[in-house]
N, C-alpha and C positions, 0 to 999 in steps of 0.2 A: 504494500500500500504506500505510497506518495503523498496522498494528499487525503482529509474527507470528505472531499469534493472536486469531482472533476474540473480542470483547469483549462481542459482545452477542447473543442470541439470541431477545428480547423485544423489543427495540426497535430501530425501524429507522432505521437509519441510507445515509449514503450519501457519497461522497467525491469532493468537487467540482475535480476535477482534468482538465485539458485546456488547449485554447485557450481563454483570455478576450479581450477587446477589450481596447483599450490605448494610451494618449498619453500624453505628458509634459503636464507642467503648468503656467505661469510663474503669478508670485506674485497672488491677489487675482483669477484666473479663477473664474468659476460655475462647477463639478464639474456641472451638472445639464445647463447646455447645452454642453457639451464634447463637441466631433467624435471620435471615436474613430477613429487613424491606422492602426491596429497591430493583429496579432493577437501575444497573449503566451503562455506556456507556465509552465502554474500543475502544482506548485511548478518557482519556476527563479529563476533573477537577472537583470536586465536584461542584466547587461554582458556577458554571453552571447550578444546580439541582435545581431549585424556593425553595426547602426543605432545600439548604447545602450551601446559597451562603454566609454564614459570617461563616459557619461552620471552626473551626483550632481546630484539636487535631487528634483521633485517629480513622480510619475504615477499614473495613475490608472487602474483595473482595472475592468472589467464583467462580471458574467454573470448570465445569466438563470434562474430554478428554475421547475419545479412541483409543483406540491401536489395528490393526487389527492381530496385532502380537508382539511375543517378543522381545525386543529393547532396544539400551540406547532412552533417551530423553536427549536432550541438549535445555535448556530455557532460549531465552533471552531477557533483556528487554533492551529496550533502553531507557525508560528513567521513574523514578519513583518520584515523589516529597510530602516528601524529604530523608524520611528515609523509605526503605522497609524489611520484614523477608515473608518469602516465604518458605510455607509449600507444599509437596505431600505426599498426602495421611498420612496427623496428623505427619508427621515426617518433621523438618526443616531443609532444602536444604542450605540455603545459607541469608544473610542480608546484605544491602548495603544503601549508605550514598551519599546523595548526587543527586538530581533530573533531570543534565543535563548529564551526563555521562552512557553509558551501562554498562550492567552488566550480568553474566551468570551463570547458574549452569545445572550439568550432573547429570540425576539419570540411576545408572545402571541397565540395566537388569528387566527392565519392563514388569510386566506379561499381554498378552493380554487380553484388557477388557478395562472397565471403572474404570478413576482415578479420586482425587477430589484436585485441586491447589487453595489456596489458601494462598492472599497477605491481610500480616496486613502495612499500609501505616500510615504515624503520618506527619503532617505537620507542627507541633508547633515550639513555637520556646524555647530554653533550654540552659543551659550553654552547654549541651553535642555537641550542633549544634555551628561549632567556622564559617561555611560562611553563608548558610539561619538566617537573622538576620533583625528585621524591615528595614527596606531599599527604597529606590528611587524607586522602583518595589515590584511588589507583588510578595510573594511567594503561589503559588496557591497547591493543593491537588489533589492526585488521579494519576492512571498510567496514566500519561502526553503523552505516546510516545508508538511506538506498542512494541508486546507481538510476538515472532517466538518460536514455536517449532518446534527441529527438530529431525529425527532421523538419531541418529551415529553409526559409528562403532567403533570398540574398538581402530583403530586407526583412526583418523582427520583430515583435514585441519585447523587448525585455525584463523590462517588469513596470510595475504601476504603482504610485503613491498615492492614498485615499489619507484627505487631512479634514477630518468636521471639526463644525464652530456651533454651539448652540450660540441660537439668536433669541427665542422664546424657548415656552414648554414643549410644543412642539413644530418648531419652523427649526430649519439648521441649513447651514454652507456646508458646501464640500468644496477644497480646493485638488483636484484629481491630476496628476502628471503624468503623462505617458511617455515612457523613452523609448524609441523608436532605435536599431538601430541599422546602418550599412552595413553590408561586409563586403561589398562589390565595389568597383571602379569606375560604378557610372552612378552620377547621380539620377533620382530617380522624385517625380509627384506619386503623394500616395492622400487617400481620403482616409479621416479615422471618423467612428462613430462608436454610440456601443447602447447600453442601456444599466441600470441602476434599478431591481422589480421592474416598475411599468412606466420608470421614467426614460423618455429618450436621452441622450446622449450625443451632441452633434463638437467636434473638431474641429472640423473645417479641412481642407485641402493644404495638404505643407511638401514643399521642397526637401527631401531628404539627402544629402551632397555626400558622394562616393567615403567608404570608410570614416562615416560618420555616425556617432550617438548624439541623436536632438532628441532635447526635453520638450514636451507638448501641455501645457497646462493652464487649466481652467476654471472658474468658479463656477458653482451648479447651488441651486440656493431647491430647498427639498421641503415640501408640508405634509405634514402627517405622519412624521415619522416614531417610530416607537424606537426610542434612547437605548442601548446596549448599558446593560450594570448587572453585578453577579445577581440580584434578584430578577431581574428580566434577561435574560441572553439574549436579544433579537439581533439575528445576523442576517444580512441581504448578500446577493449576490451581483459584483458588478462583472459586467461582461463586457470587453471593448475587442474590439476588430479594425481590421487593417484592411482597405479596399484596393487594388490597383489603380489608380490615377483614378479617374472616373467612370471608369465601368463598374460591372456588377460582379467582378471576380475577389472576393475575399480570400487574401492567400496568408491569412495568420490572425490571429483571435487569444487573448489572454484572460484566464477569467480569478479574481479574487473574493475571496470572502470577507468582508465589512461590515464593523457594527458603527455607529454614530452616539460615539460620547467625547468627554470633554473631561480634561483633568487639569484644575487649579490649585494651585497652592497659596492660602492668602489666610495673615494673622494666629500662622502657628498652628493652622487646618489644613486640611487637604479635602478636595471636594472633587466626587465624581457629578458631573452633571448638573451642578450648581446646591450637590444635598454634600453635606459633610460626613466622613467614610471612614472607620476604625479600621485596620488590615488585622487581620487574626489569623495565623496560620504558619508554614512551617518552611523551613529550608528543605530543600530534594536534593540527592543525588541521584544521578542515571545507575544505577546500580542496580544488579541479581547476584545469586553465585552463581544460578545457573546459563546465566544470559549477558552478564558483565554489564559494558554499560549500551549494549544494542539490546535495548528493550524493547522486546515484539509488541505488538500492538494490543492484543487482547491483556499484556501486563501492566500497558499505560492507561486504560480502560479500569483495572482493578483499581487503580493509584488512585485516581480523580476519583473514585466510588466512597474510597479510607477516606480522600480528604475531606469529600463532599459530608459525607455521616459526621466528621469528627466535627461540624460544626463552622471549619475553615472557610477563610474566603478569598486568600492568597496563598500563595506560591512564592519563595525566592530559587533562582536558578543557580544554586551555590556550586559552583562557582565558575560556570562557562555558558555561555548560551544553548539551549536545547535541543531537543530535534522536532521539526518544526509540528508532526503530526500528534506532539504532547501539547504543544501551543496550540492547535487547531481543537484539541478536547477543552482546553480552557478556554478559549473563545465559546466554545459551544454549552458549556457544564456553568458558565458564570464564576473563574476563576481568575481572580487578579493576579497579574502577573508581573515579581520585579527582575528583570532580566539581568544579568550580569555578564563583565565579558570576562576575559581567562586571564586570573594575575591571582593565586593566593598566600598572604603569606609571606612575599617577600622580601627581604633585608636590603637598603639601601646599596647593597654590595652587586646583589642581584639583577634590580633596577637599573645598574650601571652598563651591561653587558651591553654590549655593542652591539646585538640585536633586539634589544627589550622595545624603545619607542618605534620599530618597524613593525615588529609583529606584533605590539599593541594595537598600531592604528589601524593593520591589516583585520585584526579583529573586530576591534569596534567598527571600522568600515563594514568589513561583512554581516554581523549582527545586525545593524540598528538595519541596513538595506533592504537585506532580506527581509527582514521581519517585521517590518514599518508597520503593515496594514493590519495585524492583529490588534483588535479591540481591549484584548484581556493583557496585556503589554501598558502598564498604566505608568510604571519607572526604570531608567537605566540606570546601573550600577556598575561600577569599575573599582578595580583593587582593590578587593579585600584584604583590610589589615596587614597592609604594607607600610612603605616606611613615611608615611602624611608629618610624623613628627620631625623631620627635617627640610630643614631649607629645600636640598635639593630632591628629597623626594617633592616637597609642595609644587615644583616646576614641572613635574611631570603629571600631577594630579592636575594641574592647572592646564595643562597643553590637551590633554585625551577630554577632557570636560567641555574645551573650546570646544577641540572635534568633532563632539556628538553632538552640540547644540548649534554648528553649524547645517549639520543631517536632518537633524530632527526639533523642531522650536516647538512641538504641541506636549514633551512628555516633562518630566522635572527630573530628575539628576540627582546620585546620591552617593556614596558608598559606605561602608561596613568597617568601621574603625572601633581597635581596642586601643589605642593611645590614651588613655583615659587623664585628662589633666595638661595633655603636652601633643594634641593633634593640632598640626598649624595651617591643615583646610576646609574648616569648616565655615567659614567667609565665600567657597569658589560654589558651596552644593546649595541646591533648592531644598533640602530635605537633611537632617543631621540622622546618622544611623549608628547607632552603639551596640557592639558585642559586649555584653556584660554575664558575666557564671556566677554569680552571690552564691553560696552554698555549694558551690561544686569545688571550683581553683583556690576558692576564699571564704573561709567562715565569715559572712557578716550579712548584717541585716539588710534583705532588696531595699527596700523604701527609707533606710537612711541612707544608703550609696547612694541613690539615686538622687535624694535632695542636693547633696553634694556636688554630684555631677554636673544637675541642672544649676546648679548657681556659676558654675563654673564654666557651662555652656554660653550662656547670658554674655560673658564676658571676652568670649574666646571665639565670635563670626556667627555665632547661632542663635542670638534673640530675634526672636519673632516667628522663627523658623520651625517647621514641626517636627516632631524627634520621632525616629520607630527605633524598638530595642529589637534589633536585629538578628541577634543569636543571645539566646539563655538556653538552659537546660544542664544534665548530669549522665551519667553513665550509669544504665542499669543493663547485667546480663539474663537474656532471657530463662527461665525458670528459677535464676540465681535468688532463694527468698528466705525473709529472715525478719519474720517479724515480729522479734521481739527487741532485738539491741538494733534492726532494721542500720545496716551498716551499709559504708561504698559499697559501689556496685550491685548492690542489693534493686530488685523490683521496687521494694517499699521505699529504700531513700531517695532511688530518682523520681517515684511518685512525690513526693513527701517534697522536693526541691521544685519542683516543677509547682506544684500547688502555692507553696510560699511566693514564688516569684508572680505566676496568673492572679495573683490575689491583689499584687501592687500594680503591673503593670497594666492591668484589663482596667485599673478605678482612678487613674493617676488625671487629672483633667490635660497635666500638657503633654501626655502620649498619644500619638494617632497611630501607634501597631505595635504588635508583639511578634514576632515571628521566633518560632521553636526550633533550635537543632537538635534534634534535627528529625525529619519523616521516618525513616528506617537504617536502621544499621546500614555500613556501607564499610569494603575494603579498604585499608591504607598501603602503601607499598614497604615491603619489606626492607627495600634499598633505606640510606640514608638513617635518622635515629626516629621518625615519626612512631615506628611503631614498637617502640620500648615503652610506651606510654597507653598503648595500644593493644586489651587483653583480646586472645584468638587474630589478630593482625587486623582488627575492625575496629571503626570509630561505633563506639554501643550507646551513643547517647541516642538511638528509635527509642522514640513512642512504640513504633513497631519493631520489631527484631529486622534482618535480612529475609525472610521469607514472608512478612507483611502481617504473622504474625502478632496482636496487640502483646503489649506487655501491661501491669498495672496502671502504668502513667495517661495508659490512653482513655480510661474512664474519669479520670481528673480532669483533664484538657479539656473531652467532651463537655462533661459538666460546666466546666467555664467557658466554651465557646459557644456554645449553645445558648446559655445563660445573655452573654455580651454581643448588643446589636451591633451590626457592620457597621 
């Protein structure tokens, strides 16, 4: 599955998912004369494989296509981990960086028949890689996320920007942009049109000029609309189309899914749709044992079911951008969504690496792009609990914050800082976010840390500003019970921590969220010292265990989330 909604009804596409062929690789092998050992299971992670599951370094993927004709192909992955190079036919297309973010590439003018695509994947970890780094999570192996071929014309759709404005309760603007692009050496007129439900949709007639992408946008002002918010879901379908010059030949059509809300931030609130919005809910990682982090669909189906029951009505994407057909459940299940790109953790040493502000920005470019037009996307967030308390980290929190608010000016901005007392950018964010453990890392009381904090916020770029506590929670092992001296690691103490904090955080008037770490137990890498800290080589702060699972804490939550309106 791709998408949960067909995208295209012009162009044909198709979804190259199955067995591929498949070996490892040591360093400075020929990829072309390479025996193929293995059969692999695309999308999926090697370490899945009873053969690959401690396997980290380099493999390499085969499969074969046909073409019942001549054609461009356009191939795209959406998600590779961590580093991919992508060959058709012995000749290399394109390389890309980075396991949660899509990526594409065109080959033109394809002869009909049979072609051979193959991906060499490396998941190690290197100075070259400045965000996959031993970490709180695992970095897994293998095309994670599916594979679409399609075929194009020489001119495109590429993608589409849906931006509403409420005007009243129910009148709203859409400012809609379509990028169009060349791939050919002639310039060419093309008509666009399209529709919105049963509104029309008119473009106009534009000049598209030889290896060219032109943005095309417009206002469309819409009555009667029913507003997108996690108690109503209402999502539309926009459909645009590409005509040849003025005829009646449609040779490309892109269609998205779009809801119509509006998110402000003003006097220490946060408001969906002009109503003021508590966020309650949990940090996710992509993570199974049995599925790593290519979670099949009917898993991401169970997940939004846990969140939806527990009372939730946000989601953070700790700590990379997701795969887009969990965002397409939360657009439709009425899940808020705070997206993040891939940086956790980091030491100003780290931050230094002569690849870190590249493949930052490659990240955030690709995130915020792709995934503009989800409704359930209401924050972006960038580096987690890195190094904000320094000068020269603030430059770089300051540089990626421009970046996305150059992309994107309808969402607010934020990140997820434990500098507590000594973070020097809370001045650059629309939104202050604190990781606070009161009763897990530190015996002390939530609700007098916290007056502290916020006195200290007031003072340090964040008066006025709304605060979410980002990450709280403890570590309890599942069946691990004891309740009587109810100790670490125990069911009862991480109930018993988790309850203390919901009791301050859900009643405090200048909080607008809580969000819990985390949803479900999740893998850390054994590399590196993360998982000395770490019992069974898992972060155990779930609500649910790894297998989804509840543990006691999850009847607490409930009970307060339940309890506390959105």
């Amino acid at each position: 599955m791709i998408r949960l909604f067909t995208q295209h009804k012009v162009r044909k596409q198709k979804e190259l998912e199955g067995l591929w062929d498949f070996t490892i690789l040591s360093d400075n092998e020929n990829i072309f004369q390479k025996k193929f050992t293995h059969k692999m299971w695309v999308p999926g992670c090697w370490e899945t494989h009873p053969e690959f599951s401690k396997f980290r370094g380099k493999a390499l993927y085969k499969t074969t296509i046909e073409c019942d004709r001549k054609t461009n192909l356009r191939f795209v992955f959406k998600g590779v981990s961590h580093t991919a190079e992508v060959f058709f036919d012995n000749f290399k297309i394109t390389q890309h960086y980075n396991a949660y973010t899509p990526f594409d590439a065109i080959v033109k003018s394809v002869e009909k028949g049979k072609h051979e695509l193959l991906v060499m994947v490396d998941n190690s970890f290197s100075e070259d890689s400045a965000l996959h780094i031993p970490n709180d999570y695992f970095t897994y192996g293998g095309i994670i996320r599916p594979i679409v071929m399609e075929e194009i014309n020489d001119i495109f759709i590429k993608r589409l920007e849906f931006s509403p404005a409420l005007i009243d309760d129910n009148t709203w603007t859409a400012e809609i942009s379509v990028y169009v692009r060349n791939i050919s050496d002639k310039a060419a007129n093309v008509k666009i049109d399209g529709n919105l439900d049963n509104w029309h949709l008119d473009f106009g007639v534009w000049c598209v000029r030889e290896e060219q992408e032109l943005k095309i946008s417009k206002k469309f002002t819409f009555d009667g609309i029913r507003a997108w918010s996690s108690e109503n879901p209402q999502l539309y379908l926009l459909n645009i189309r590409l005509w040849k010059d003025d005829s009646n030949e449609c040779i490309d059509d892109l269609i998205e899914r779009v809801g119509f809300r509006e998110i402000k931030v003003s006097s220490s609130k946060i408001y969906i749709n002009g109503k003021p919005v508590f966020f309650k809910g949990f940090n996710r990682h992509e993570d199974h044992p049995d599925y790593g982090c290519a979670i099949p669909f009917q898993m991401m189906v169970k997940d939004i079911e846990l969140i939806k029951q527990s009372g939730a009505n946000m989601i953070r994407t700790s700590h990379y951008p997701n795969d887009e057909r969990f965002l397409d459940l939360c657009d439709e299940y009425g899940i808020y969504v705070w997206e993040e790109n891939h940086a956790r953790g980091l030491t100003l040493q780290q931050m230094q690496n002569p690849n870190f502000d590249i493949q930052c920005e490659n990240c955030n470019r690709e995130m915020v792009l792709n995934h503009y037009n989800h409704p359930s996307i209401v924050i972006w967030g960038i580096l987690n609990e890195c190094a904000s308390h320094t000068p020269e980290g603030r430059e770089k929190y300051k540089k990626q914050i421009e970046q996305i608010r150059k992309m994107d000016k309808t969402r607010p901005i934020t990140f997820a800082s434990c500098m507590h007392f000594s973070d020097l950018c809370l001045d650059l964010v629309d939104i202050i976010s604190m990781n606070i453990y009161s009763g897990w890392y530190e015996d002390r009381d939530a609700n007098e840390f916290f007056d502290k904090l916020y006195c200290w916020i007031q003072q340090a770029g964040g008066a006025g500003k709304p605060i979410i506590i980002s990450e709280f929670g403890a570590e309890g092992l599942y069946g691990f019970r004891d309740p009587f001296a109810r100790v670490k690691w125990s069911e009862e103490r991480q109930a018993d921590i988790l309850e203390d904090n919901l009791k301050v955080y859900l009643n405090r008037e200048e909080i607008s969220g809580a969000l819990i770490w985390q949803f479900c137990d999740c893998k850390v890498t054994e590399e590196g010292k993360v998982f000395l800290g770490r019992a069974r080589t898992k972060n155990n702060k779930g609500v649910f265990d790894e297998y989804r699972r509840p543990k006691l804490a999850y009847d607490i939550v409930k009970k307060f989330f339940m309890y506390k309106n959105g």
